[in-house]
N, C-alpha and C positions, 0 to 999 in steps of 0.2 A: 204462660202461653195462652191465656184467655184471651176473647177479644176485647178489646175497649168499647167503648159506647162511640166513638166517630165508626168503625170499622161495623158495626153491629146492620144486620140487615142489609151490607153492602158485598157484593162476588166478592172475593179473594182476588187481588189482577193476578197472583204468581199462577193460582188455577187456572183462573181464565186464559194465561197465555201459555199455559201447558197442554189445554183443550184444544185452543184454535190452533197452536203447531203439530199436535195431532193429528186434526182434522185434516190440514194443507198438506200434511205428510202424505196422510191415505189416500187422497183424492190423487195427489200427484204420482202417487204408487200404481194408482190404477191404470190412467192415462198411460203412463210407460208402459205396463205389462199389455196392456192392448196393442200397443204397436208393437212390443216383442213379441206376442204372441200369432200373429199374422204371419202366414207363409205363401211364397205363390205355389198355386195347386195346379191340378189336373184331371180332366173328367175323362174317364175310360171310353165312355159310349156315353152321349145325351141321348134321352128320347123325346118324342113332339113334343113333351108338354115342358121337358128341362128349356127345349132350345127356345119353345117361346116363351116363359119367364125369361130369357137372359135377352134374347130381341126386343121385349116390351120395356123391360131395363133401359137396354140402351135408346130404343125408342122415346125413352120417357127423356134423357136427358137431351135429347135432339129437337124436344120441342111437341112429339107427336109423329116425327117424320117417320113414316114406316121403313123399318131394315131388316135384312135379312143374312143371317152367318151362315155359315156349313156346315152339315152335319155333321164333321168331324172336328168344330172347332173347340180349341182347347184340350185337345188331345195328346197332341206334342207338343205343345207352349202353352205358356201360363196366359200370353200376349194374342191379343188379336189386334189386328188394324185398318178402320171400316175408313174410305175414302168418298167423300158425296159424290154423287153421280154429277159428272161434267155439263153444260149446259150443250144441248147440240144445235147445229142450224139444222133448213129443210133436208138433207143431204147425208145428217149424222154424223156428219162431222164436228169437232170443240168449236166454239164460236172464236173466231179469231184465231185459231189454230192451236190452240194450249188452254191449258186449265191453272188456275189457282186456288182449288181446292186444296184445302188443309185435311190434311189424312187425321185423326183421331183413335187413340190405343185404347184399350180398353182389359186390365189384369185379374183374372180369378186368383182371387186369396181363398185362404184356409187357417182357419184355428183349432182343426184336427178334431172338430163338433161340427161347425155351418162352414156353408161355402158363402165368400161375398167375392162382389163385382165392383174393383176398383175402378173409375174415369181418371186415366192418366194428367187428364188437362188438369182439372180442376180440385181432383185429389178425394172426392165423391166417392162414398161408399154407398153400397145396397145389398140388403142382405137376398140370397136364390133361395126362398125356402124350400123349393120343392127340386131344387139340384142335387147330387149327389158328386164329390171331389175330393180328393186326397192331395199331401201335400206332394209339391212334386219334389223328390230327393236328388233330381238330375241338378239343382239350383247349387 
């Protein structure tokens, strides 16, 4: 059971490929339990400073564009749904009488430690450090 002298100074391959199946094991262990571990939540009450974290959030993936939720949102859903402001003419009315604004969702999760803000489009995560949310059990 020594090694030879071809083998001498060289990895072991059976280790080596016990190590990297390992490693893909763990890594791929992780990845899943992150997405199982994700729940949509619920914030009882935001205050000023939760709701603009979650505005500047959303704001950020909009480009900058300034938005504004309610102060009750995420309250009773995990979901909220911001629609851009329609284009108007002099009169306030939609320009050509209709809009083609695409509504955009927006989900508080929970891993039962942080709350984050899922973007439904694009599948974007962000973590609200300064939120406070529970998971919601009504799901």
């Amino acid at each position: 059971m020594g090694l030879n002298s071809k083998s001498a100074g060289q990895p072991n391959s059976f280790v080596a490929l016990v190590l990297l199946s390992a490693s893909v094991l763990s890594v791929a262990s992780c990845a899943s339990t992150k997405d199982i571990a994700l729940q949509k939540a619920l914030a009882k009450s935001i205050s000023d400073s939760e709701k603009q974290t979650i505005e500047d959030t959303i704001s950020n993936w909009f480009g900058g564009t300034r938005i504004t939720i309610a102060s009750n949102a995420f309250s009773e859903t995990s979901s909220v749904t911001i629609e851009r402001k329609a284009k108007l003419d002099s009169r306030g009315l939609p320009i050509e009488g209709r809009h083609d604004n695409p509504l955009y969702s927006f989900t508080l999760l929970s891993d039962g430690k942080q709350c984050l803000l899922r973007n439904d489009q694009t599948e974007a995560l962000a973590e609200l450090a300064n939120v406070r949310c529970h998971v919601n059990e009504k799901v």
